[in-house]
C-alpha positions as CSV (number, residue, x, y, z in Angstrom):
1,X,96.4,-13.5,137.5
2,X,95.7,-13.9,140.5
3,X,92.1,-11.7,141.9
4,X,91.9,-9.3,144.5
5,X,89.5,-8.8,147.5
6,X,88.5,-5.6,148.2
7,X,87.1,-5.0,151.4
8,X,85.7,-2.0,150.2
9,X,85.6,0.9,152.7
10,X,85.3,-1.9,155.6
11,X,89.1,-2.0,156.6
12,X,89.6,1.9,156.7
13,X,86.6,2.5,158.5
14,X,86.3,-0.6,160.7
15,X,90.4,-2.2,161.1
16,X,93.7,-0.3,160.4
17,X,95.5,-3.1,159.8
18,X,98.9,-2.0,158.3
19,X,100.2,-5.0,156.1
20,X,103.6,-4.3,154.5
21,X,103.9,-7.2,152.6
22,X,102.3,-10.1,152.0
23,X,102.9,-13.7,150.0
24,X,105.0,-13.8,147.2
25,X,103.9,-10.0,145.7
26,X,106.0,-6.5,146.2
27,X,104.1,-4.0,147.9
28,X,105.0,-0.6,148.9
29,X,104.8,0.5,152.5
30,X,102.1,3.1,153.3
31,X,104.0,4.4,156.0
32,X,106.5,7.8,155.1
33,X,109.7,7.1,156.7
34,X,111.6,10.2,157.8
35,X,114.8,10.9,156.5
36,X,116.1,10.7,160.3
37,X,114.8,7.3,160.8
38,X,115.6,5.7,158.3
39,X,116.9,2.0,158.2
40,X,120.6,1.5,156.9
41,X,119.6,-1.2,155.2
42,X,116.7,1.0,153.1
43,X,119.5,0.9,149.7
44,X,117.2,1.6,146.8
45,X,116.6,5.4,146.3
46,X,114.0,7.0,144.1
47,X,114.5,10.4,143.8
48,X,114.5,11.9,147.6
49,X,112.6,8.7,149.1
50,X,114.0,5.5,149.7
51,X,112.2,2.2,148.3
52,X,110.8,0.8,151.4
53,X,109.2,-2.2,149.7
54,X,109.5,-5.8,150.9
55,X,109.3,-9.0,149.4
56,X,108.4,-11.9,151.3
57,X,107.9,-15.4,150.6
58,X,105.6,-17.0,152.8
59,X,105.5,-21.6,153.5
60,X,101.3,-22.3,153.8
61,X,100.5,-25.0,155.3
62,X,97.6,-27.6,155.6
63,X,94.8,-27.2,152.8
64,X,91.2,-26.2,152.7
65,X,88.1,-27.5,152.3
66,X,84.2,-26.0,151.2
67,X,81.1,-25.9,153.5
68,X,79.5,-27.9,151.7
69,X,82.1,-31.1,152.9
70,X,82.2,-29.4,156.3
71,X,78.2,-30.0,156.2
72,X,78.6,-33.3,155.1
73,X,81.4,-34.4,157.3
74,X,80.5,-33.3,160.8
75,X,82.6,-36.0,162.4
76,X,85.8,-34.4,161.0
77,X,85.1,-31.2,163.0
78,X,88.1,-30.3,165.4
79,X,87.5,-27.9,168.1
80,X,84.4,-27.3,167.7
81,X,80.8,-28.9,168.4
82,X,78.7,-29.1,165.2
83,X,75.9,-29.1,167.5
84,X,77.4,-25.7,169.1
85,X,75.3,-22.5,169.1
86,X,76.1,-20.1,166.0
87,X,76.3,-16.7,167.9
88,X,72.7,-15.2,168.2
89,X,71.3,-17.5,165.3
90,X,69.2,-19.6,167.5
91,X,70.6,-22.1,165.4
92,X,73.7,-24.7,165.6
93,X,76.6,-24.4,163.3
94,X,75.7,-27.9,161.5
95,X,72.0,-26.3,161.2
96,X,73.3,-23.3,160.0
97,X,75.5,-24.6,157.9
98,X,72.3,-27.2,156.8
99,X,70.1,-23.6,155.8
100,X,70.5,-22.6,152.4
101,X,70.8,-18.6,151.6
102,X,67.7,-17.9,150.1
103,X,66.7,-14.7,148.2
104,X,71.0,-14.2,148.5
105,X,70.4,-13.6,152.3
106,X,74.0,-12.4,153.3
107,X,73.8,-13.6,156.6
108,X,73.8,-17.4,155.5
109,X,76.4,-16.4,152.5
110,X,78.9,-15.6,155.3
111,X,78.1,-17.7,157.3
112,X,78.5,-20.8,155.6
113,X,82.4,-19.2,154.2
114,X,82.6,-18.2,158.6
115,X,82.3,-21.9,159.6
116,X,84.4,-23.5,157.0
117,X,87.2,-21.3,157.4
118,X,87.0,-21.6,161.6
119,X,87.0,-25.4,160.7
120,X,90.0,-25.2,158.0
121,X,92.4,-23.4,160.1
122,X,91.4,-25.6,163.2
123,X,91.9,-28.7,161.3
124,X,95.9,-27.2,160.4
125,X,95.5,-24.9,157.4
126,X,96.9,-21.5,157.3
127,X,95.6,-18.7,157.7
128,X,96.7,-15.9,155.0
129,X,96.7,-12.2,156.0
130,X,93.4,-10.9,154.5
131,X,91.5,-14.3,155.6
132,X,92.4,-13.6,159.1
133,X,91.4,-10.0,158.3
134,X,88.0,-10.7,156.6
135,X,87.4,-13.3,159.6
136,X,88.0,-10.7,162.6
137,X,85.5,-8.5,160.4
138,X,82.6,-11.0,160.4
139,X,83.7,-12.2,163.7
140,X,82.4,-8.6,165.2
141,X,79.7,-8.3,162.6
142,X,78.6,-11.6,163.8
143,X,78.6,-10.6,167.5
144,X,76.6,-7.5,166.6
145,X,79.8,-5.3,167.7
146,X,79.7,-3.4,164.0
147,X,77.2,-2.4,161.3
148,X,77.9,-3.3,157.7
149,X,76.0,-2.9,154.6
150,X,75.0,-5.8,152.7
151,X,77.6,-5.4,149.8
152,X,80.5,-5.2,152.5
153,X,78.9,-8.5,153.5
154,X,79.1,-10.4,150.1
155,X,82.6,-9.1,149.5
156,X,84.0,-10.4,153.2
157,X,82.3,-13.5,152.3
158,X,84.0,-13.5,148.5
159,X,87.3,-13.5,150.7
160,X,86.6,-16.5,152.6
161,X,85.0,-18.1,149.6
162,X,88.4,-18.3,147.8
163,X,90.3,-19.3,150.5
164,X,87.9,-22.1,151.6
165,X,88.6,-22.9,147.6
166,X,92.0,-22.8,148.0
167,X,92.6,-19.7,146.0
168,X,94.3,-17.4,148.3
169,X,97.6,-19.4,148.6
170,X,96.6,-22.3,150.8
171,X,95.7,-25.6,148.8
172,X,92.5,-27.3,148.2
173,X,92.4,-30.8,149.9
174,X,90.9,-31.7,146.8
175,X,88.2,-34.4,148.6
């Protein structure tokens, strides 16, 4: 079964990000289609509306890998400088990387899932809908360009988490 990701109230408030379909699962579009433009194609009726949803099959490639190899491994980095600042952390990404999360401090929780994703898709793995989602998030949360609350946080950073597991489609390199 596979586990889903909530962003809680992060993507209506923060992104509208209108994803019809995604790997390998039937969803329903959110959009009402008028009658007038309706596709030809739309064949399934139910009742007055039309079943607009799509299934889609999607190829992933590359696989993913943890922080905690990304920490251990600087000399695999690709496009990008271990030694490179972390946004307004005072710190590098190896050193942030190097920091553990103490007391659960969110900031270091993301972080970590941040860098390791960053490194997986620059080192050839794809990048699945709601990772790419979840990244733009903390991208801005990061640059201080939105507010979130802590519980917001943990659940972007449960997104990346699985991913960087491969558990959102995208293999595990299995190091």
């Amino acid at each position: 079964m596979k586990k889903k990701y909530p962003l809680l109230g992060v993507l209506s408030v923060l992104v509208f990000v209108f994803i019809v379909a995604s790997c390998g699962q039937q969803h329903k579009s959110p959009f009402e289609v008028p009658e007038s433009e309706q596709s030809p194609i739309a064949i399934t009726k139910k009742g007055d509306q039309p079943d607009t949803s799509i299934e889609t099959e999607c190829i992933y490639t590359g696989c993913t890998r943890t922080p905690g190899y990304w920490k251990n491994h600087p000399e695999n980095w690709i496009c990008q400088d271990p030694n490179g600042k972390f946004f307004y952390s005072g710190k590098t990404c190896i050193q942030v990387l190097k920091t553990p999360p103490k007391k659960g401090n969110e900031y270091y929780i993301l972080a970590h899932q941040f860098i390791a994703t960053w490194l997986n898709k620059t080192s050839g793995a794809s990048w699945p809908q709601e990772v790419k989602t979840a990244f733009d998030i903390a991208w801005h949360w990061f640059k201080k360009k939105i507010k979130l609350e802590r519980k917001d946080v943990i659940a972007i950073a449960e997104v990346l988490d699985a991913y960087n597991k491969g558990k959102m489609g995208v293999p595990h390199c299995g190091d």
